[in-house]
N, C-alpha and C positions, 0 to 999 in steps of 0.2 A: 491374431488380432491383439494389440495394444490394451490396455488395460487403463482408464484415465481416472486420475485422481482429481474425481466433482466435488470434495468438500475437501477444504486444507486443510494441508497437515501443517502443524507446527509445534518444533522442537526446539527444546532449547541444547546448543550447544554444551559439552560437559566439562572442556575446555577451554575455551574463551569465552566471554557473554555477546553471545550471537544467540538472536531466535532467528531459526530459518522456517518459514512459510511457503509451502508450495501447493501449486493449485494446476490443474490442465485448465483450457479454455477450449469450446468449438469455432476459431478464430485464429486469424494469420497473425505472427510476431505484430508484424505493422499496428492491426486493430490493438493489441493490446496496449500495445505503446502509447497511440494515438490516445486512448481511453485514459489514460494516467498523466496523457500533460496535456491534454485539450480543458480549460476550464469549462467549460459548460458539459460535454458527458462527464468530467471527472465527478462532480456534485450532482449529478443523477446516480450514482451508482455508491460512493462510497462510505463508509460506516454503516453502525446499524439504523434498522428499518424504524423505528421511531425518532432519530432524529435529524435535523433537519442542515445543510451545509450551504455557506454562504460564504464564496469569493471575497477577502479584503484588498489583496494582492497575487497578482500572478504572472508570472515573465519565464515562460517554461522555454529559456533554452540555456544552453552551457554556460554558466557563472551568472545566472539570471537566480531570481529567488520567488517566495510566495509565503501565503497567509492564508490561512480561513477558519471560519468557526463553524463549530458542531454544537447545534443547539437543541434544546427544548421549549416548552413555554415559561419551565422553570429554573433552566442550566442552560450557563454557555461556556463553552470549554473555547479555547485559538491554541491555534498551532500553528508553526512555522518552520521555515528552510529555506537549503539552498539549492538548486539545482547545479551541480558539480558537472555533471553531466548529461548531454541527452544523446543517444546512440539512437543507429537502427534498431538493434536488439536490447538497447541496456540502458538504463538510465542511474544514475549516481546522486544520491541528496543528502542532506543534512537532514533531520526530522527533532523536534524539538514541541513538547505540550507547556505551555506556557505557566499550567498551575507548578512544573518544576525546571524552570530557566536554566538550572545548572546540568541537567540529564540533557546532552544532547548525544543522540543516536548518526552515525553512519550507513545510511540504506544503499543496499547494491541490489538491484532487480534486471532481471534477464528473463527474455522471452526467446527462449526454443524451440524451432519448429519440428514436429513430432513427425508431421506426415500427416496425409486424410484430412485435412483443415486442420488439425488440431495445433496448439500451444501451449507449452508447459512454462508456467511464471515460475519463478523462484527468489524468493526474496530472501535478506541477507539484513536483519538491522543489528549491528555493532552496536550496544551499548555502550555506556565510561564505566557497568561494575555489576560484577555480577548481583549486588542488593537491586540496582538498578532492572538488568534483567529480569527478574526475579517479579519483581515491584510489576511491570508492565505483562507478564505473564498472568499473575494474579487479579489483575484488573479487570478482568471480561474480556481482552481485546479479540477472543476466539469469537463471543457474537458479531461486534464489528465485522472483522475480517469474513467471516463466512455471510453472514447480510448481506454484507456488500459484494463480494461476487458471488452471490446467486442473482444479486441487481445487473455485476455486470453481465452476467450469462444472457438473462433478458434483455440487455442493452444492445449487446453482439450480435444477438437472435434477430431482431431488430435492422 
């Protein structure tokens, strides 16, 4: 029996400034995918649990791009990209937080199918430098990241 990894791991590269993020899902490549360019599940599910995500822009297919904010009652943070890519298994973006315009990240995300419904994401975001890296490591974004798919887990469930 397979072994799945419910909470991400993420590493950072020692090498180049990549943090790699990896997570299994009880869900087909497809669901996964769907879940990450669909706007409406994408903002049920992702960041953390107190705050709150709101479409500005969004054109999820290849050379298509988007926008949206992560807010509170007393923070709003925007972000935006490009969608480079959308595969069956993979999707390709730009990723960019607005409070640092000049940090922009290359994401490469893959959805693997394990077997037994399972799916393993694997995410890829190329930073411009390892301070940069470094910088977004330090930030929390492990609550994020793990909030948000234990959302999408219950979203998939669903």
């Amino acid at each position: 029996m397979t072994e799945h990894i419910t909470t991400a791991t993420i590493e950072a590269d020692p090498v180049v400034p990549v943090i790699h993020i990896t997570r299994d899902f009880h869900a087909t490549p497809a669901q996964v995918i769907r879940a990450h360019v669909d706007p409406e599940l994408f903002t049920q599910w992702v960041g953390p649990n107190y705050r709150t995500i709101a479409i500005d822009h969004w054109d999820a297919r290849t050379g298509g791009s988007w926008r949206y904010t992560d807010s509170t009652d007393e923070d709003v943070q925007a972000f935006r990209g490009c969608f480079h890519e959308i595969g069956e298994n993979r999707i390709v973006q730009t990723f960019t937080w607005e409070g640092m315009p000049e940090g922009v990240a290359l994401e490469t995300m893959t959805a693997t199918d394990l077997g037994d419904g399972w799916t393993r994401l694997h995410a890829a975001s190329l930073t411009d430098s390892f301070e940069g890296r470094d910088a977004w490591l330090a930030s929390g974004m492990e609550v994020g990241v793990n909030d948000g798919y234990a959302k999408l887990d219950a979203l998939l469930a669903r």
